[in-house]
DOZA-19296 format. One record per atom (N, C-alpha, C, O): residue number from 1; atom name; y, z, x. Coordinates in steps of 0.05 Angstrom, whole numbers, always signed. Layout:
# residues N
> n, atom, v, w, u
> NUM, CA, Y, Z, X
...
This chain:
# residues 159
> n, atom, v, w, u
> 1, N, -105, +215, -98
> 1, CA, -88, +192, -103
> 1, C, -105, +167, -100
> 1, O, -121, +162, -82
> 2, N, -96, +149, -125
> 2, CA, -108, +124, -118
> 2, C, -90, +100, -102
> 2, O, -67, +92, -106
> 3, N, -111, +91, -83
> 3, CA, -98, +63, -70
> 3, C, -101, +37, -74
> 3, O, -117, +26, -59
> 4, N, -94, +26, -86
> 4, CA, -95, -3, -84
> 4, C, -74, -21, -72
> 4, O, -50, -20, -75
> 5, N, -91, -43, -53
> 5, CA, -69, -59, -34
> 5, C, -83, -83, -47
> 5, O, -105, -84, -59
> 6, N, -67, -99, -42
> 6, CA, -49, -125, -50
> 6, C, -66, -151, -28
> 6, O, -71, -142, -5
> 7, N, -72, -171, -30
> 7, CA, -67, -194, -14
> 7, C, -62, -217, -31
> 7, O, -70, -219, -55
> 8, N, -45, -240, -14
> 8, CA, -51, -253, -43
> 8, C, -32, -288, -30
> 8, O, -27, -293, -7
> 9, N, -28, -298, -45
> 9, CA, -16, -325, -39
> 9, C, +17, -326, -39
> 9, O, +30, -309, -53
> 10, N, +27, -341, -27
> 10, CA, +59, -332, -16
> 10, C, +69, -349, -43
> 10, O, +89, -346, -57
> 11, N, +46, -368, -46
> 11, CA, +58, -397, -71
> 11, C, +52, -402, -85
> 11, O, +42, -424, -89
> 12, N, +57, -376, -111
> 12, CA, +41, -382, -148
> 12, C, +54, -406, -153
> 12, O, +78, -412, -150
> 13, N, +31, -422, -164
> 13, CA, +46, -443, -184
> 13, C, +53, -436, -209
> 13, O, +36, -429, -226
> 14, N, +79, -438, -214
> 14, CA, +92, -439, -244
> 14, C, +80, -429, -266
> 14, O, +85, -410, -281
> 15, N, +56, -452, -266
> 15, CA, +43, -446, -293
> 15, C, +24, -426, -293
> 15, O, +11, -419, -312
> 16, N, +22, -416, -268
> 16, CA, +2, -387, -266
> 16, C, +24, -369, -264
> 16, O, +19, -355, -283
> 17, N, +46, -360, -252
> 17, CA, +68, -334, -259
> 17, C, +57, -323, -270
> 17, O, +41, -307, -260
> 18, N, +58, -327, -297
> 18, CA, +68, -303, -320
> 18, C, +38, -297, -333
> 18, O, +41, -286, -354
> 19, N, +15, -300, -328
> 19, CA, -3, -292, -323
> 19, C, -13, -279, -307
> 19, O, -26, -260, -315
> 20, N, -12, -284, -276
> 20, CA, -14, -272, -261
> 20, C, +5, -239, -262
> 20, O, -6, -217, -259
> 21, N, +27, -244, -266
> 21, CA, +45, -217, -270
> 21, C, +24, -199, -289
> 21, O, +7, -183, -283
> 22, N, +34, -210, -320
> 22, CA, +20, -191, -334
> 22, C, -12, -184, -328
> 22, O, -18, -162, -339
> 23, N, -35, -197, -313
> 23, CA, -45, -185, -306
> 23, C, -45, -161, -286
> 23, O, -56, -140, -291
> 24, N, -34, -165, -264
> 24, CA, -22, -151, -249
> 24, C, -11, -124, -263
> 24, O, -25, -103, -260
> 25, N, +7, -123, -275
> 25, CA, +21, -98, -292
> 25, C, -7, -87, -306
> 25, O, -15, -64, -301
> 26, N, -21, -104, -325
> 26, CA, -41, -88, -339
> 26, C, -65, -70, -318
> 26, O, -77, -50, -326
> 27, N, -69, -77, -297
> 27, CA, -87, -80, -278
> 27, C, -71, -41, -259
> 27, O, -82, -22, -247
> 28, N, -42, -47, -266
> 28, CA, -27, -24, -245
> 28, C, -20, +5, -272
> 28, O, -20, +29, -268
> 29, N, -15, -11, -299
> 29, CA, -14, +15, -312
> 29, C, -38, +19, -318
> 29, O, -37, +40, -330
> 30, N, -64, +12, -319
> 30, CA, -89, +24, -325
> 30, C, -93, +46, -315
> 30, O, -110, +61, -325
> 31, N, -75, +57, -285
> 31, CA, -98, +79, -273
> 31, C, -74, +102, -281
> 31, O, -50, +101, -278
> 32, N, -95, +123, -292
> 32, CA, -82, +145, -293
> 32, C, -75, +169, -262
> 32, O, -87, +167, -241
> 33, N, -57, +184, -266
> 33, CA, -54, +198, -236
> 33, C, -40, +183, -225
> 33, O, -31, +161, -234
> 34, N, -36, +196, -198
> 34, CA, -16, +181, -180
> 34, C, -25, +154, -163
> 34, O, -48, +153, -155
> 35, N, -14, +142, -160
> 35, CA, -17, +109, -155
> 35, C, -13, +108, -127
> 35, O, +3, +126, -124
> 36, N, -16, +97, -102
> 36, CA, +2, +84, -80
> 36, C, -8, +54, -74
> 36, O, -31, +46, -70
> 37, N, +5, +47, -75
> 37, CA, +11, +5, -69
> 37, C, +12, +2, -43
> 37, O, +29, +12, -29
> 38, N, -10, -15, -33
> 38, CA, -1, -19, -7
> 38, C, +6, -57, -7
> 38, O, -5, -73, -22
> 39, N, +21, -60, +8
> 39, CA, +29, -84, +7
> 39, C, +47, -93, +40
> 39, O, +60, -76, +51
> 40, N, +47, -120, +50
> 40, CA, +61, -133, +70
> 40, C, +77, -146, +60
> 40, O, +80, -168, +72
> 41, N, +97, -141, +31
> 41, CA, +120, -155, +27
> 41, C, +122, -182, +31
> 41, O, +144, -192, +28
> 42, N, +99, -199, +39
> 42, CA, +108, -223, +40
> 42, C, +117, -234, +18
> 42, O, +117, -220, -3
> 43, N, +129, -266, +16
> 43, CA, +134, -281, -11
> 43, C, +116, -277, -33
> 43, O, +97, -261, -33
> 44, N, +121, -289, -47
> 44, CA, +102, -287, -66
> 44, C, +80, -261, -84
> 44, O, +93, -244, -98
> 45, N, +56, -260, -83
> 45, CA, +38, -239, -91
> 45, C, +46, -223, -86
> 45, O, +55, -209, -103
> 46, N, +50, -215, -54
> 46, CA, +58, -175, -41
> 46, C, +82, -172, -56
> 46, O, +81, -151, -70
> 47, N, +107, -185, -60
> 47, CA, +124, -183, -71
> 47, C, +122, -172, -99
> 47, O, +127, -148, -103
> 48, N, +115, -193, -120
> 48, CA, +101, -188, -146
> 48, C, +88, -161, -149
> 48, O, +95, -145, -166
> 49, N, +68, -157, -132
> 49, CA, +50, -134, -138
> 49, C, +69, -111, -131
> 49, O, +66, -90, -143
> 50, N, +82, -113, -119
> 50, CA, +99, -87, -103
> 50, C, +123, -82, -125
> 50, O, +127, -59, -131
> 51, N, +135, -98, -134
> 51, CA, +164, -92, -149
> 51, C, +141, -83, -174
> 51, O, +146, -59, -179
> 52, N, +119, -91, -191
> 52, CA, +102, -85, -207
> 52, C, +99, -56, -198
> 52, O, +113, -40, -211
> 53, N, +84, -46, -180
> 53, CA, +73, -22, -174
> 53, C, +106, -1, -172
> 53, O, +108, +23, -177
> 54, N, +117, -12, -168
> 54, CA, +142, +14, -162
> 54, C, +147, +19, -197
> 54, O, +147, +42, -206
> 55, N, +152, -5, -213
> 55, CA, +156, -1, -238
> 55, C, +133, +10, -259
> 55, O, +135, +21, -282
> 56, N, +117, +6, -248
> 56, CA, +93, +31, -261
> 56, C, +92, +57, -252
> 56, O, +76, +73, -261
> 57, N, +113, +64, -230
> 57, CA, +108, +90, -222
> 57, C, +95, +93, -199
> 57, O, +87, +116, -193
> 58, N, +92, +77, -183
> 58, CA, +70, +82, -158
> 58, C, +86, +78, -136
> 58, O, +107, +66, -136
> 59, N, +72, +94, -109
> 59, CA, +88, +103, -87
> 59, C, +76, +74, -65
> 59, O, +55, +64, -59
> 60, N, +102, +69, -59
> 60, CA, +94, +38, -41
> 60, C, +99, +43, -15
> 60, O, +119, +53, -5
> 61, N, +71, +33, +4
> 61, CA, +74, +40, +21
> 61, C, +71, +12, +38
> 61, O, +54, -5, +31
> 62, N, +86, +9, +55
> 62, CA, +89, -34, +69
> 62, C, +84, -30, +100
> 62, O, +94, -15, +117
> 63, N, +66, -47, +100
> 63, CA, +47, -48, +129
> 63, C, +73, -71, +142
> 63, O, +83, -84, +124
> 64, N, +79, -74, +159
> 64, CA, +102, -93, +177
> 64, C, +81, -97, +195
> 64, O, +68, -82, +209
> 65, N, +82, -129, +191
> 65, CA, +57, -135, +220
> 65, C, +70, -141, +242
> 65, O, +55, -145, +261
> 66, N, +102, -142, +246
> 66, CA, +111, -152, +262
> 66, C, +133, -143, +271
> 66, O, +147, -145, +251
> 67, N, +148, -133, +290
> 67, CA, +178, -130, +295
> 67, C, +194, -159, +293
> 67, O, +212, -154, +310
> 68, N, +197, -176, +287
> 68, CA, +213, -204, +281
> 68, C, +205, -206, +258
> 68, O, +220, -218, +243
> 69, N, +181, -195, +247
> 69, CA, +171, -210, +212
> 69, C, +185, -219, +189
> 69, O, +179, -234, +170
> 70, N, +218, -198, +200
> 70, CA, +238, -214, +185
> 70, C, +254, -243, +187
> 70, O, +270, -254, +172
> 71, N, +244, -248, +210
> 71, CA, +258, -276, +219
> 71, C, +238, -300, +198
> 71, O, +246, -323, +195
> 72, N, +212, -292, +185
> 72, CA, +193, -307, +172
> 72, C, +204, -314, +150
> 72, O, +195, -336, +142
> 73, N, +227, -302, +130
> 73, CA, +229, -308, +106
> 73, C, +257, -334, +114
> 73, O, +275, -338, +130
> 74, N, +242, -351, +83
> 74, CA, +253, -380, +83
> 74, C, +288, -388, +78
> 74, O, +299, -410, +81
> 75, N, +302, -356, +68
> 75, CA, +322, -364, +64
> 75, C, +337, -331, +53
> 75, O, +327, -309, +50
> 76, N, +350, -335, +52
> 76, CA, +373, -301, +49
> 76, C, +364, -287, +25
> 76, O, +364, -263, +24
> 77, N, +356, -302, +3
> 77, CA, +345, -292, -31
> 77, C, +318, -278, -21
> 77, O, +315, -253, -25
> 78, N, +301, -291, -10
> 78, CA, +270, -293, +0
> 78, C, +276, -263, +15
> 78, O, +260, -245, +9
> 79, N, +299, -254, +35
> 79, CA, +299, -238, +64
> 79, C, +298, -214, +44
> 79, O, +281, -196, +45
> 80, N, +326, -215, +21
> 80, CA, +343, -196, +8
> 80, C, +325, -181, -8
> 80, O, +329, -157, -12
> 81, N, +297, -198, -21
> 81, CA, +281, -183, -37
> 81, C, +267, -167, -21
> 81, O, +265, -143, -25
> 82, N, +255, -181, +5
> 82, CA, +239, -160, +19
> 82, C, +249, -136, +25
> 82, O, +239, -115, +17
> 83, N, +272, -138, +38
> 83, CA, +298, -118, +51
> 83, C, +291, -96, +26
> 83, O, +281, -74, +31
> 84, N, +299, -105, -2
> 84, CA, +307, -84, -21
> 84, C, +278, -78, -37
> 84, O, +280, -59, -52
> 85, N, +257, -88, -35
> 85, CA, +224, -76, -36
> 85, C, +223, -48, -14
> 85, O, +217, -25, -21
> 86, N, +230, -56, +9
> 86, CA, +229, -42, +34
> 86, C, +229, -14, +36
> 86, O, +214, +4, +45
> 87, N, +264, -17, +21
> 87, CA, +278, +13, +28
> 87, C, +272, +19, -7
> 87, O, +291, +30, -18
> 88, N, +258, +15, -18
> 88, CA, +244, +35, -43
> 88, C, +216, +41, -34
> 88, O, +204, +55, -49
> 89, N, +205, +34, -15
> 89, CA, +175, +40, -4
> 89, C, +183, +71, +5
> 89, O, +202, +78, +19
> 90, N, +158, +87, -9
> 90, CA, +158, +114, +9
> 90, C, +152, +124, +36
> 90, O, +153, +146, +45
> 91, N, +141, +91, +50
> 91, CA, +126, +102, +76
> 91, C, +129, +69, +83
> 91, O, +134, +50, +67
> 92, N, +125, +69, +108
> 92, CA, +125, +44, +125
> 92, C, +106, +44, +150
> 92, O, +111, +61, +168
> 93, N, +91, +33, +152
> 93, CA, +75, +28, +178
> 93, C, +75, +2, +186
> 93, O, +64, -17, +176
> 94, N, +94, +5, +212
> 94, CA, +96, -21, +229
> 94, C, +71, -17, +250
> 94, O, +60, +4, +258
> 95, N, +67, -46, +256
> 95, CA, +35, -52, +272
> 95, C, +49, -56, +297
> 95, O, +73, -58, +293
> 96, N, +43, -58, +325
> 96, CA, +54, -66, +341
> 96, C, +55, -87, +356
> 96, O, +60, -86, +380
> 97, N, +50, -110, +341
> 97, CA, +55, -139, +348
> 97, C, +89, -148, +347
> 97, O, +106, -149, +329
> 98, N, +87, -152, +375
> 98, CA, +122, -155, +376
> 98, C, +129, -180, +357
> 98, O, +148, -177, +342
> 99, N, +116, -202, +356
> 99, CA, +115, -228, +345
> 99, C, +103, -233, +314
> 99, O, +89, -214, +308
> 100, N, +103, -255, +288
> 100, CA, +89, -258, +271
> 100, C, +70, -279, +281
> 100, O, +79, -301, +278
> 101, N, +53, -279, +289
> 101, CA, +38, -286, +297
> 101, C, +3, -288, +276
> 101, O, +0, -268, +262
> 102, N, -17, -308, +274
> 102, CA, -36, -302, +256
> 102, C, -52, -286, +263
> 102, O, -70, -285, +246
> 103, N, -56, -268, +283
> 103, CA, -69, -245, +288
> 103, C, -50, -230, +271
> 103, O, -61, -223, +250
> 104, N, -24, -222, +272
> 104, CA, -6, -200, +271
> 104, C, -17, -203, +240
> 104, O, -27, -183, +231
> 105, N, -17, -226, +223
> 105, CA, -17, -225, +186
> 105, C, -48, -215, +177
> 105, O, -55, -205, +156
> 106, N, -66, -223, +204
> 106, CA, -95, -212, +199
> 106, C, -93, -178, +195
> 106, O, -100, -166, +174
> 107, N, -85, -171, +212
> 107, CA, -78, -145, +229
> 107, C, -72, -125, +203
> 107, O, -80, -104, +194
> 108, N, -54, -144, +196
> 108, CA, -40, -121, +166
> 108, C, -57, -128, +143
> 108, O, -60, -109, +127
> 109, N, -67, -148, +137
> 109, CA, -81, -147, +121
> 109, C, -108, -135, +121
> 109, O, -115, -126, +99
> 110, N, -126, -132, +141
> 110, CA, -147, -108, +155
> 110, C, -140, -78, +145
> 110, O, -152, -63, +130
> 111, N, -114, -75, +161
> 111, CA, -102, -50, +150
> 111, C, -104, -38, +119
> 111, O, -110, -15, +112
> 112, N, -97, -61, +104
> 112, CA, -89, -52, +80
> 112, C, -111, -53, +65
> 112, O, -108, -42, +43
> 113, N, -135, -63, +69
> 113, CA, -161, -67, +65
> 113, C, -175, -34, +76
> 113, O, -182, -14, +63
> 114, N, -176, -37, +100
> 114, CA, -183, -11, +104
> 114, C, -177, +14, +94
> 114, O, -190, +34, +91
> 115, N, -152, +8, +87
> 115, CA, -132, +37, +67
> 115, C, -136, +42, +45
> 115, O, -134, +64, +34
> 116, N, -143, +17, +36
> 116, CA, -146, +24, +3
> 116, C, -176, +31, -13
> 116, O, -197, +29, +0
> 117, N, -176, +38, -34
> 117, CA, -197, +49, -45
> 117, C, -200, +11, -66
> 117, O, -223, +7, -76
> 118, N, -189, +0, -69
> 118, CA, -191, -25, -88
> 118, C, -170, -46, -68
> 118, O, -148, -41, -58
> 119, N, -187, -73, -69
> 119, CA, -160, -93, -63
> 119, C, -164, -114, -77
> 119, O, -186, -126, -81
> 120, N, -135, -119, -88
> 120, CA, -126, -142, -115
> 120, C, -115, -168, -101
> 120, O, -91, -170, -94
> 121, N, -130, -185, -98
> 121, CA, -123, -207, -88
> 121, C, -120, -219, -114
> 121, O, -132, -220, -136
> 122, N, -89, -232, -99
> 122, CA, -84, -260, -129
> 122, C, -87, -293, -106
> 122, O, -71, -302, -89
> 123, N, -115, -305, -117
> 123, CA, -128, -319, -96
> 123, C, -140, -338, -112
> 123, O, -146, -332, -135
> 124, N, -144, -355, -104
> 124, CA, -151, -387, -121
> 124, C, -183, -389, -115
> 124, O, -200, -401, -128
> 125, N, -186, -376, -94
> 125, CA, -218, -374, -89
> 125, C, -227, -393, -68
> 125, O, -251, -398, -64
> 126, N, -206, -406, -52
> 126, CA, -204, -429, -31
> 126, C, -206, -419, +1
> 126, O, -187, -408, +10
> 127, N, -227, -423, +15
> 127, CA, -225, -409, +41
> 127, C, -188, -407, +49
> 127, O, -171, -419, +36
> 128, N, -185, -392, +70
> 128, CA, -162, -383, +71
> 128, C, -144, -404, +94
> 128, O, -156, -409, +115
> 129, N, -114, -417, +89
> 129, CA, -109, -438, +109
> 129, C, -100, -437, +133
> 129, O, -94, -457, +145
> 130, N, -99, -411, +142
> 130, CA, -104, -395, +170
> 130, C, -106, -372, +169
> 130, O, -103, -357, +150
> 131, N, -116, -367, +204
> 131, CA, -123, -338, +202
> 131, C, -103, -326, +188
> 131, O, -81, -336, +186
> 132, N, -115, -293, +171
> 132, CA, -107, -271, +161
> 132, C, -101, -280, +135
> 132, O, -91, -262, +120
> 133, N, -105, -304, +124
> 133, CA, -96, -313, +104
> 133, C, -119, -297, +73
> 133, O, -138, -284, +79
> 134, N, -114, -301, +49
> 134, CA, -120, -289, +29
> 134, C, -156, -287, +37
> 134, O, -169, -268, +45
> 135, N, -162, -312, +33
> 135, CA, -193, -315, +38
> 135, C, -202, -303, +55
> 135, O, -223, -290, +55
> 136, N, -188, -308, +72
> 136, CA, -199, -279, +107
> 136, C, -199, -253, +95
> 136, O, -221, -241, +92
> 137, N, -176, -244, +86
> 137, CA, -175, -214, +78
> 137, C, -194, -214, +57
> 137, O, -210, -196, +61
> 138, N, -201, -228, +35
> 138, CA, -221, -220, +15
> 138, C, -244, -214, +31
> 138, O, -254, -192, +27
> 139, N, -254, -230, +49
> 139, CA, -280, -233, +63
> 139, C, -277, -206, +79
> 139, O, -295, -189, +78
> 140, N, -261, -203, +88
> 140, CA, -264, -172, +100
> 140, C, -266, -153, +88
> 140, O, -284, -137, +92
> 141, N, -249, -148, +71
> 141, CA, -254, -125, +44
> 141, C, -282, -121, +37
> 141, O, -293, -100, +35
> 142, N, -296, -159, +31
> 142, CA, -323, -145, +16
> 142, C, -336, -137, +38
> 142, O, -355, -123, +31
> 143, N, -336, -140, +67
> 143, CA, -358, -138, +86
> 143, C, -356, -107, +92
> 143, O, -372, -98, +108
> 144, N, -336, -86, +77
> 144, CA, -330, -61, +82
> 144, C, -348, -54, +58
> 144, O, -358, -31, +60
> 145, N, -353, -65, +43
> 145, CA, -356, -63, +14
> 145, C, -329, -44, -8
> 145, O, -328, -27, -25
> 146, N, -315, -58, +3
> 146, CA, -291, -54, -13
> 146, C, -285, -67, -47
> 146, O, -283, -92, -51
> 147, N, -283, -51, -67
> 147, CA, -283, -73, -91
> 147, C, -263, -85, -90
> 147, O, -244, -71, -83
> 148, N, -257, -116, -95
> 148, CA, -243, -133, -96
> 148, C, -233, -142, -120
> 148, O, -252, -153, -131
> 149, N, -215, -144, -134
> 149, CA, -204, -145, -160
> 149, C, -197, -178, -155
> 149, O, -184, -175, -135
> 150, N, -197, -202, -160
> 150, CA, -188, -224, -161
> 150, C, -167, -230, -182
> 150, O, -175, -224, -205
> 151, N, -150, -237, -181
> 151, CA, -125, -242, -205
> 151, C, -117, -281, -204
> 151, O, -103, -286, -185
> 152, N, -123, -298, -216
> 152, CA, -123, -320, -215
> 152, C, -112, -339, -245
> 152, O, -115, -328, -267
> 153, N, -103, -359, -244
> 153, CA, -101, -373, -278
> 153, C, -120, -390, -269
> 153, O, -118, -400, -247
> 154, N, -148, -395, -292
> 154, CA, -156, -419, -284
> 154, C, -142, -449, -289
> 154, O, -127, -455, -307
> 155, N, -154, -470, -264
> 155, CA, -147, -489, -276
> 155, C, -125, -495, -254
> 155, O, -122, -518, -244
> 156, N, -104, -468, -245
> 156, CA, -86, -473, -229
> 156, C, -83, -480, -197
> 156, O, -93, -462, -183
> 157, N, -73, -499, -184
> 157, CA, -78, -503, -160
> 157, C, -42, -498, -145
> 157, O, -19, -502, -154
> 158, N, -52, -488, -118
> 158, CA, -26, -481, -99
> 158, C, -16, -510, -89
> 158, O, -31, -529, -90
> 159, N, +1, -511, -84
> 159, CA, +13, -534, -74
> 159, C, +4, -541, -47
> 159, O, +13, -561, -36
């Protein structure tokens, strides 16, 4: 089985979406055989890549860095997607950081780096704006020598 996990930015700008997606989709139906997604459901990218990977067929598996990690999302739409990503994941591995804390987002992102055979960061290429953040996790991936897939629009900047 192949693995690929996810890191990525909580806040595509607009005019990157729908690029970003369809790369993403082209990037998840390329691999033949069975697929597993690893992803931390956060906003944004984990989200994207994860509802992507279940719809290509692939078995999702969501690292929880946190026992509260649900108290992190911004509003009931934001909670409801994670919630219903969640319970279509075939497997769950919660970390045991009682708190979300920036160790706890490092923590899972390590994890999912470590797990996977490829990781697809959708990443602007900007050191990362705290710990565990995209740029951290890329930097760890390559120091495993992990291949790193980058997914980006040029031109586009995060808010």
């Amino acid at each position: 089985m192949k693995r690929i996990g996810v890191t990525g930015h909580r806040d595509i700008p607009p005019d990157a979406f729908e690029e970003i997606r369809d790369r993403l989709r082209a990037l998840l139906l390329g691999h033949e055989g069975s697929l597993e997604a690893l992803s931390s459901l956060a906003t944004g990218a984990d989200q994207l890549f994860a509802d992507i990977a279940l719809d290509c067929g692939a078995a999702l598996t969501v690292v929880i860095p946190s026992g509260d990690y649900e108290t992190g999302f911004a509003d009931a739409a934001e909670l409801a997607r994670y919630r219903g990503l969640k319970r279509r994941a075939s497997q769950e591995i919660a970390l045991g950081y009682p708190h979300s804390t920036d160790e706890a987002y490092y923590a899972a992102g390590a994890y999912i780096a470590d797990n996977c055979d490829r990781l697809v960061a959708v990443w602007d290429g900007l050191p990362a704006r705290g710990l565990g953040g995209t740029g951290d996790i890329v930097q760890y991936a390559r120091s495993l020598g992990r291949p790193v897939t980058v997914i980006w629009r040029d031109g586009s900047r995060r808010a």
